[in-house]
C-alpha positions in Angstrom: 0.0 0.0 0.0 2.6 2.4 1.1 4.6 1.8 -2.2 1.3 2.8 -3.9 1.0 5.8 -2.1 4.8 6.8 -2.8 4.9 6.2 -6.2 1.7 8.9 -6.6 3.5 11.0 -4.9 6.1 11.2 -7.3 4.4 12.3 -10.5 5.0 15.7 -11.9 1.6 16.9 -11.6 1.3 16.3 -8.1 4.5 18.2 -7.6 2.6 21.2 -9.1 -0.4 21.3 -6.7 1.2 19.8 -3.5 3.5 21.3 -1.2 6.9 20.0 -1.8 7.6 20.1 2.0 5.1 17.0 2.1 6.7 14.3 3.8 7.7 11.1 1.8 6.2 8.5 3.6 2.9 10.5 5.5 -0.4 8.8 4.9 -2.8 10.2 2.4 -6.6 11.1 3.8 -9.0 9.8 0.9 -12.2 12.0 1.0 -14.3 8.6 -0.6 -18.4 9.2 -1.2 -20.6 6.2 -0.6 -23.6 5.4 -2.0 -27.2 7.6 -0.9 -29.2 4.5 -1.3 -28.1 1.8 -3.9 -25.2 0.1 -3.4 -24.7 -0.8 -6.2 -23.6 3.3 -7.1 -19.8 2.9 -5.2 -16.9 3.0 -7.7 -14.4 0.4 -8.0 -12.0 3.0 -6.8 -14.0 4.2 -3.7 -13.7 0.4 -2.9 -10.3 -0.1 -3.4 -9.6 2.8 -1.3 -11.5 1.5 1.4 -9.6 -1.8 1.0 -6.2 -0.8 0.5 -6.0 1.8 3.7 -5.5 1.3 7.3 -8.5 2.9 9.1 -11.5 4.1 7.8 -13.3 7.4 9.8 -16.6 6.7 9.6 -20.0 8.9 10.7 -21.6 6.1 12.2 -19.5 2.9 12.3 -22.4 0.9 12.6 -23.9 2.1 9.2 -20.5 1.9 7.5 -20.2 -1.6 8.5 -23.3 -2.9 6.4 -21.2 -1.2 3.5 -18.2 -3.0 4.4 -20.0 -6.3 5.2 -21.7 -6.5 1.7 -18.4 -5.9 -0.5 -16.1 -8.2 2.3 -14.6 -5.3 3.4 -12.4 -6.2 6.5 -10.3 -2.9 7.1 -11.2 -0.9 11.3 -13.3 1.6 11.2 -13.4 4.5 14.1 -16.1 7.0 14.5 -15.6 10.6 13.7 -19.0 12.6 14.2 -20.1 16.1 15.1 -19.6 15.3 18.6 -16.0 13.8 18.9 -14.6 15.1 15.9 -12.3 18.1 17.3 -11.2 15.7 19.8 -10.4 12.7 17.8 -8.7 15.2 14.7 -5.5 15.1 16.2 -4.9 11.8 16.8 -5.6 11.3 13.1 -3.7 13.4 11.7 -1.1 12.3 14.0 -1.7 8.5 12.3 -1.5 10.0 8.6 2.0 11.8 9.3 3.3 8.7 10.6 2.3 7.0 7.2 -1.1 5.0 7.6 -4.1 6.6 4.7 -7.5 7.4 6.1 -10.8 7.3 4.5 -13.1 9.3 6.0 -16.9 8.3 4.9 -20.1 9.7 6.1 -23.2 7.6 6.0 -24.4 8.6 2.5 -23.0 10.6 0.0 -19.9 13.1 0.4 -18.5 14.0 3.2 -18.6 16.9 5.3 -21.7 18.6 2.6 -24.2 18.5 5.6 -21.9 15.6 7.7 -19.0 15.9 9.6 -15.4 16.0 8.6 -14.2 19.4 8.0 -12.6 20.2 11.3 -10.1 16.7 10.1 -9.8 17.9 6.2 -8.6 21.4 7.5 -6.4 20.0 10.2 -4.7 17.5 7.4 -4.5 20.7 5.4 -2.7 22.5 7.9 -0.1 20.0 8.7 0.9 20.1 5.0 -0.8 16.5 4.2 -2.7 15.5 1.4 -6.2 15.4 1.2 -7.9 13.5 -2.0 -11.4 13.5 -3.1 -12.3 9.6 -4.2 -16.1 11.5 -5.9 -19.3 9.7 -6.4 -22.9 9.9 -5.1 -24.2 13.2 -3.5 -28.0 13.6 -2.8 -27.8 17.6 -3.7 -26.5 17.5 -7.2 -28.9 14.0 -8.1 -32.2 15.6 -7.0 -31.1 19.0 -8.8 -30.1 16.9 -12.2 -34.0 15.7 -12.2 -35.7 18.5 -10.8 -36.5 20.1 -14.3 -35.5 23.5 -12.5 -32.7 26.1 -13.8 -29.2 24.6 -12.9 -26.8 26.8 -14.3 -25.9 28.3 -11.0 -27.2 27.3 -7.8 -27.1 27.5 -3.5 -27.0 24.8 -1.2 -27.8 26.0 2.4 -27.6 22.6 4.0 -30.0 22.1 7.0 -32.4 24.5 8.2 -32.0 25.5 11.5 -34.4 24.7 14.5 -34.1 28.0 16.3 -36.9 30.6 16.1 -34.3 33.7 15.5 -31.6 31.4 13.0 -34.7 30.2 10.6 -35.6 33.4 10.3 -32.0 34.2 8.9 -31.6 31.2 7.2 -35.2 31.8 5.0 -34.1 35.2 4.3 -30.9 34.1 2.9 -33.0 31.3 0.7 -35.1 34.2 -0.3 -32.8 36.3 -1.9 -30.8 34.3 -3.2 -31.8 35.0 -6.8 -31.3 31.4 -7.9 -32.0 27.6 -7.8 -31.7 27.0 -3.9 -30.8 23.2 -2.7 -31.4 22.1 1.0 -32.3 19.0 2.9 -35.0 18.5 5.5 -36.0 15.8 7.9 -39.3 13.6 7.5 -41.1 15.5 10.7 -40.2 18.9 9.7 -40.4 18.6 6.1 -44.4 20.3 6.1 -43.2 22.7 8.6 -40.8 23.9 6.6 -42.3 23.9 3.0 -44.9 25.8 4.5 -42.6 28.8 6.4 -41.1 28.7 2.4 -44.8 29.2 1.2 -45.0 32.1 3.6 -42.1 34.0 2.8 -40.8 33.4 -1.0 -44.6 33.0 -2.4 -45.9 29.8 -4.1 -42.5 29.1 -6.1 -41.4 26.0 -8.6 -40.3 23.2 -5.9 -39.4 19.7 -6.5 -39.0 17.5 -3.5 -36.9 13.9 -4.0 -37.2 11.4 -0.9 -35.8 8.3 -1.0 -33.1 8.9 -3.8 -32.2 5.8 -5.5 -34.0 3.7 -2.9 -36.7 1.3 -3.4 -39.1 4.2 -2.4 -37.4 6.6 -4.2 -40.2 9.2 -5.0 -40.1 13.0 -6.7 -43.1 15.4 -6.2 -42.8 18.4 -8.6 -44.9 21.8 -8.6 -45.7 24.7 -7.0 -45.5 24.3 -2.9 -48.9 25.0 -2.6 -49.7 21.2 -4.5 -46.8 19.5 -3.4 -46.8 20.2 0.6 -50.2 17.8 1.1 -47.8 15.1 -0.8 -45.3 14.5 1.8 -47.0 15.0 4.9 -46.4 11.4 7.0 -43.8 10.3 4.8 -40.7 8.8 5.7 -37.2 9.3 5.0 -35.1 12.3 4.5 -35.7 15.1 1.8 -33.9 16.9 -0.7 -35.8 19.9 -1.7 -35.1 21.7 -4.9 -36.6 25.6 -5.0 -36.8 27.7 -8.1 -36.4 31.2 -6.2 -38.4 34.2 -7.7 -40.5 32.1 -10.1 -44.1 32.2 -8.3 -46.5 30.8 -10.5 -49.6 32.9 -9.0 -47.7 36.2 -8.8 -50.6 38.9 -8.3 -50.7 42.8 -7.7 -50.5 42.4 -3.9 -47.0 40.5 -4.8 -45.4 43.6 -6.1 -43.9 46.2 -4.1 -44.6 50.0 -4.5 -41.5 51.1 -7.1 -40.1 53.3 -4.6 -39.2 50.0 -2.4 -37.0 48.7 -5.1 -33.8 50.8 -4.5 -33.9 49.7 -1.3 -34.4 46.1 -1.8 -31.2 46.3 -4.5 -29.2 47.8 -2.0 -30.1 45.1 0.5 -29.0 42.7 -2.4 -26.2 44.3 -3.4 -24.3 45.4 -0.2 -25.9 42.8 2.3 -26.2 39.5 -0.1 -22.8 40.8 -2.1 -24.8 40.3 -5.4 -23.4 42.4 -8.8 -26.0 45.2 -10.0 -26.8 42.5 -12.9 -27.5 39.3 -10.4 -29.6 41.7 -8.2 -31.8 42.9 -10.9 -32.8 39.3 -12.0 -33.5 38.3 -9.2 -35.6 41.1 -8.4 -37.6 40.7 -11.3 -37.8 36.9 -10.6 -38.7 37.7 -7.1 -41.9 39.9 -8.3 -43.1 39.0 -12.2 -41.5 42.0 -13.3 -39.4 42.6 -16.3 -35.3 43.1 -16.0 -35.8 46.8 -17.9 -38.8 47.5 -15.8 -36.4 46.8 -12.5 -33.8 48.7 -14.3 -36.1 51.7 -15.2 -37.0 52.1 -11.7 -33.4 52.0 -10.4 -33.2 55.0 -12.9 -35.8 56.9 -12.1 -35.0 56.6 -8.2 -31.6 57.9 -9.3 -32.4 60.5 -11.2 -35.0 61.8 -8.7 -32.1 61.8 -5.8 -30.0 64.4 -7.5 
């Protein structure tokens, strides 16, 4: 294994990109993705990887293990979760410099994109070790490929947050985003929270995957208004999709007076860090107005200040 790991370390092109202070012989801490459902969705590098290194950091041992079990995986596993990862870093990184590779694994998908691990990447970082990515399944990117919804650019806020004052925040970020918005959402907050998202963005493009690549793999699609009756009691986590500023019943009441848009661009602009161009879509997402009509106004209140 360790002759493996050498001879990578030798090519050219790593010499580019890695710091030529790394030591020879230090470990290498694989960053592998694991399947969101279907097994049968791991690479045949992801599981050589997990073969071929000396201790696998896992999320939940437990869950890994079923992994490991159905491919005869054999190599230890240790678990590294939001509560004992700070404390357990260290002593990783302290088994990397000495020259054993770690793969860190969450339970589904890629780590440390909602799960644990970047306290350990950015420790391995700072000791001048090298961290690889071993990609493959993520929930985020396979519910936005079949959502139908604009995917050009996009935001993925994670989790929302169970405090009053933080959702709050976290909804007005979503809300101004100006663009596709990704997040995921437990089973027994997921009508909660579709219908605080009804509330404040309006009755918006949504499509909402459960299951992904499971058995029960299911996809509602529509306006949140139709889709929030269709996963109330369901199981399973969620991946929501949200097409922000495209309401499909935008009405009068909807629109704010023209003298509020300066202010809501400057909110975009200097609070949200948006260019004049981003902020004016998205206002005119935001409301059913037109870019020039947006722009006229933003004119107008100009013209009118001097």
């Amino acid at each position: 294994m360790y002759e493996i790991c050498a001879a990578v370390r030798t090519r050219p092109s790593d010499r580019q990109w890695y710091n030529k202070a790394l030591p020879y012989m230090s470990g290498t801490l694989f960053v592998v993705a694991t399947p969101i459902g279907n097994l049968e969705d791991i690479s045949p590098r992801a599981l050589r990887i997990l073969r071929e290194v000396g201790l696998i950091a896992a999320e939940d041992t437990r869950h890994t293990g079923n992994l490991l079990s159905r491919f005869g995986i054999t190599t230890p596993t240790t678990s590294l979760h939001e509560h004992n990862e700070h404390a357990k870093s260290a002593s990783l990184v302290g088994r990397l410099e000495a020259g054993e590779s770690i793969a860190l694994v969450s339970d589904a998908g890629t780590p440390t994109l909602a799960d644990p691990g970047t306290h350990l990447i950015r420790q391995a970082i700072a000791a001048g070790l090298r961290v690889e990515p071993v990609p493959g399944p993520n929930a985020a990117i396979a519910a936005l490929s079949v959502s139908g919804l604009p995917n050009d650019t996009f935001t993925f806020l994670g989790f929302p947050p169970t405090r009053s004052s933080d959702r709050i925040k976290w909804f007005e970020e979503l809300r101004t985003a100006g663009r596709t918005v990704i997040f995921y959402e437990s089973p027994h907050r997921i009508s909660a929270t579709l219908t605080q998202l009804y509330e404040t963005v309006g009755d918006v493009r949504v499509s909402v995957a459960r299951e992904l690549t499971k058995k029960h793999e299911n996809l509602v699609r529509g306006p949140i208004s139709s889709v929030i009756s269709e996963v109330q009691g369901s199981r399973g986590e969620f991946t929501v999709v949200v097409d922000v500023g495209h309401k499909t019943n935008v009405g009068q009441s909807d629109t704010p007076d023209r003298a509020q848009l300066p202010d809501i661009f400057r909110q975009m602009t200097q609070d949200k860090g948006m260019t004049r161009r981003q902020a004016i879509s998205a206002i005119a997402r935001r409301y059913g107005l037109s870019n020039n009509q947006v722009y006229a106004a933003l004119e107008n209140h100009k013209k009118s200040a001097i």
